[in-house]
C-alpha positions in Angstrom: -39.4 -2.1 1.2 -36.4 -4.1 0.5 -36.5 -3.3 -3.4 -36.4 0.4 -2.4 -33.8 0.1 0.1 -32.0 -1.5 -2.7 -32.9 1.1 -5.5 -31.5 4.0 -3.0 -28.5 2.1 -2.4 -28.1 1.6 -6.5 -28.7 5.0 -7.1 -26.1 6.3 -4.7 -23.7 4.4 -5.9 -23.8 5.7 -9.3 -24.0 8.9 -8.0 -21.0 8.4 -6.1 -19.2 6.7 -9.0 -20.4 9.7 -11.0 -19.2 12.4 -8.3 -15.5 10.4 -8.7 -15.3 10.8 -12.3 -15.7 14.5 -12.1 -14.0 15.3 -8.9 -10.7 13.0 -11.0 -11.3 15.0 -14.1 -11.9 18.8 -12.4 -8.7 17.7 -10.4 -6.7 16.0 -13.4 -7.9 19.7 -15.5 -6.4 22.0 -12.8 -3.0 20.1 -12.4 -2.7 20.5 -16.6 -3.3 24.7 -15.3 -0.8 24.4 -12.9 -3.7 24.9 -10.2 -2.1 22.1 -8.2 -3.5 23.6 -4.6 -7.0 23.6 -6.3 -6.2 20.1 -7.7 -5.4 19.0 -4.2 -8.5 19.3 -2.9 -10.2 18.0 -5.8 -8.8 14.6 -5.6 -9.3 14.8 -1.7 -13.0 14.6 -2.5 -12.9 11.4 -4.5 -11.0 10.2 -1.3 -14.3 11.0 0.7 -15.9 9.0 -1.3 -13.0 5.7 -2.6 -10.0 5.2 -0.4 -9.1 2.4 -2.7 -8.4 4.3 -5.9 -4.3 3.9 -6.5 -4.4 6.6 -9.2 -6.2 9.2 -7.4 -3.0 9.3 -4.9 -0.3 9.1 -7.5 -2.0 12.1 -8.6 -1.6 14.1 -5.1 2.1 13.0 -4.8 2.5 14.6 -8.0 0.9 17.6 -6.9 2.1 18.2 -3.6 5.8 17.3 -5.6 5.0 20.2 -7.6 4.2 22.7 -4.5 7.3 21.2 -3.3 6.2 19.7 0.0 7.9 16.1 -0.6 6.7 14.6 2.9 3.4 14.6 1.7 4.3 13.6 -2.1 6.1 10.7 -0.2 3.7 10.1 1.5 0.9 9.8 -1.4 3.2 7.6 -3.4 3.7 5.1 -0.5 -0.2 4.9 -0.1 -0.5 4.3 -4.4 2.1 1.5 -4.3 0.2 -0.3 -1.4 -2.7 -0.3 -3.0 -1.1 -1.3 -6.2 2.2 -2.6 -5.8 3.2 -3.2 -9.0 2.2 0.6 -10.1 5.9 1.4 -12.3 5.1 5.2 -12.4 4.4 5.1 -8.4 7.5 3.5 -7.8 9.2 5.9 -9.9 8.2 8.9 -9.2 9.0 7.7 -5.0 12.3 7.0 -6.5 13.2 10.7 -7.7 11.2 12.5 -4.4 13.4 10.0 -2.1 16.7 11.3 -4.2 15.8 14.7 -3.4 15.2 14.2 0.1 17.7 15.3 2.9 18.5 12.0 4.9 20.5 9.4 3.3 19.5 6.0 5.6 21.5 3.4 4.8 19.5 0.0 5.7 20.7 -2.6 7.5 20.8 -5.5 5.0 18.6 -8.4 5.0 19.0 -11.9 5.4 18.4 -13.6 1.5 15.6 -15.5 2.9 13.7 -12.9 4.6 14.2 -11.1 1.6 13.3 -13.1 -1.1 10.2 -14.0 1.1 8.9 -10.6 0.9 9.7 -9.6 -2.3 7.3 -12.7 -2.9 4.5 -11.5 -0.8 4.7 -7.8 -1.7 4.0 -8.9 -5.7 0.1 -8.0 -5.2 -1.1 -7.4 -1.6 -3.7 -9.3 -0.2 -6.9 -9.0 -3.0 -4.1 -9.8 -5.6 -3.5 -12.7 -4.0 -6.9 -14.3 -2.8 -7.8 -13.9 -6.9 -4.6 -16.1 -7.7 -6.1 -18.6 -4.8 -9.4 -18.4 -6.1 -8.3 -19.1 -9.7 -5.9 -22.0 -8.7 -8.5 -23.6 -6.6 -11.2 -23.2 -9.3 -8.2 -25.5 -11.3 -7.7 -27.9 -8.8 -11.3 -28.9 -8.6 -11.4 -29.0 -12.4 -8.4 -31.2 -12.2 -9.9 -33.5 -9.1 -12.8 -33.9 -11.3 -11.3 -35.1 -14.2 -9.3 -37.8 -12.1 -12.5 -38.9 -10.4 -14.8 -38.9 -13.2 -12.1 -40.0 -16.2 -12.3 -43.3 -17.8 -8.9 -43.3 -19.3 -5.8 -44.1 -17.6 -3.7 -41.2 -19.2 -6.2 -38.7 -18.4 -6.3 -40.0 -15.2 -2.2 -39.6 -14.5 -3.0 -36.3 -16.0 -4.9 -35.0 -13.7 -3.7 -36.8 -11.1 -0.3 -35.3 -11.0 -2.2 -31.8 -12.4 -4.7 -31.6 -8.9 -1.4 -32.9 -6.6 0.6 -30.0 -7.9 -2.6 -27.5 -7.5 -3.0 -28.8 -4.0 1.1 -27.6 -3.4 0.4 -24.8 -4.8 -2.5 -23.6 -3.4 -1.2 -24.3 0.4 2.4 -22.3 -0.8 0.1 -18.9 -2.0 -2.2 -19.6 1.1 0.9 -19.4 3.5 1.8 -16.1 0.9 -1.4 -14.5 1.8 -1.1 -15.7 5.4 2.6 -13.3 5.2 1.4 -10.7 3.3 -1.9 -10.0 6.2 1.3 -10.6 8.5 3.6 -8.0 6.8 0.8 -5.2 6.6 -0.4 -5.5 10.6 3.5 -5.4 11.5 4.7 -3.0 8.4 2.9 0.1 9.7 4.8 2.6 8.0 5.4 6.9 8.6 6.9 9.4 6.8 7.7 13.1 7.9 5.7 16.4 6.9 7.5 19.0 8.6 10.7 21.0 7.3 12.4 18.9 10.7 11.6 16.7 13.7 13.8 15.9 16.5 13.2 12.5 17.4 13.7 11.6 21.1 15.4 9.3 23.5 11.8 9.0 25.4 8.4 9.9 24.9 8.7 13.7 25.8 10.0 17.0 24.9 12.7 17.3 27.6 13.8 14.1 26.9 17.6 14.4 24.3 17.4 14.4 20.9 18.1 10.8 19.3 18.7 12.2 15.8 17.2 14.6 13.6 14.7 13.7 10.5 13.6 15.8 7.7 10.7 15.8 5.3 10.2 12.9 3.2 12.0 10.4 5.3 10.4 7.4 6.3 10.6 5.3 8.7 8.8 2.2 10.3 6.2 2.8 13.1 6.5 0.4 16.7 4.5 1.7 19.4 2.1 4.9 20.4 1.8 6.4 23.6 -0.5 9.6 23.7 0.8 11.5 20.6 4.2 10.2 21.0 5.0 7.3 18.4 7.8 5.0 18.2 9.7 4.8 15.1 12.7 2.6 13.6 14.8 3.8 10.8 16.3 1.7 8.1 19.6 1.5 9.9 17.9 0.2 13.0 17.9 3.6 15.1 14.8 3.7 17.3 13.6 7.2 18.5 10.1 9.1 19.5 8.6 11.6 17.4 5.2 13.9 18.0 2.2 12.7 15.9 2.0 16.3 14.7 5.4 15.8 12.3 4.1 12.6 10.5 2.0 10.9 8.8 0.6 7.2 8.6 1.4 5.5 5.5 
């Protein structure tokens, strides 16, 4: 019974991997056609099936770029880069949407610290960085092993100072994954999809207008009451907004 559960559970997964790999190249074929609607919802069936595929939403910010609805290209690019933070074309691509964008948010700078701290933690997110651990506590016990088990005095200073700069190490990346688990339950991140959005004073639609968003702009999300959620720009204005003009990044 077990081997049969197991065989079913083999098979579809290959037939899922093998579903992907069309869905990518039926989608990747109709974007070259300039189909990019039809694309669209080709590479929204590999998300059905992988959520964790970076390329398969670079590829729907491109496309919804090229239909011209930049909240949602935004939008795609954002989710790409948190998968894969280091993904250059990604980045890029954000870079020129964002330029052609309406609102012009000006952030509040940063103290160095905080910054250089998460421009550490945001170099692979959090799978990225339980490899590094893995790898530099694979070292250290090779290290600790040599110390323990060597018969020579220089290996032993070796790998003495080797496995007490490993065991720095490893606690410094294990506080880093610590942040970067930290930064993504706090970092929860919108962007608009609607031509415009009034944001308010107070969760409700007689409440005054805070200020005024368009498509594409991002901002950082606080709180949720109903379908009311709380955002903070940049520039550290704070305002409500319907759940029906965003999206979650």
């Amino acid at each position: 019974m077990k081997k049969l559960l197991l065989l079913i559970i083999l098979f579809s997964s290959i037939l899922d991997a093998q579903n992907e790999t069309n869905f990518f190249n039926e989608g990747n074929k109709l974007f070259k056609e300039k189909q990019f609607n039809k694309a669209i919802e080709k590479y929204g069936e590999i998300l059905k099936l992988n959520k964790g595929n970076a390329t398969v939403y670079y590829n729907l910010g491109n496309s919804y770029f090229r239909i011209g609805q930049l909240g949602y290209s935004v939008l795609f690019y954002e989710k790409a880069l948190k998968i894969d933070p280091n993904f250059e074309d990604a980045e890029f691509n954000l870079a020129v949407v964002k330029a052609r964008t309406i609102d012009k948010i000006n952030p509040i700078p940063k103290l160095f610290l905080f910054e250089w701290w998460e421009g550490i933690i945001n170099i692979f997110d959090v799978n990225g960085w339980l490899i590094v651990l893995s790898v530099l506590f694979a070292l250290f016990l090779i290290a600790l092993f040599n110390y323990l088990r060597g018969r020579r005095i220089e290996t032993q200073k070796i790998s003495f100072f080797s496995s007490s700069l490993l065991f720095a190490l490893l606690i410094f990346f294990g506080l880093v994954v610590v942040g970067r688990i930290n930064f993504n339950e706090r970092n929860i991140r919108g962007v608009v999809v609607v031509n415009m959005v009034s944001a308010k004073y107070a969760p409700d639609e007689k409440s005054s207008d805070a200020f005024i968003l368009h498509e594409g702009a991002d901002f950082k999300i606080e709180d949720k009451i109903d379908n009311w959620y709380k955002i903070r720009l940049t520039d550290g204005k704070i305002g409500w907004i319907e759940r029906k003009a965003l999206e979650v990044i």
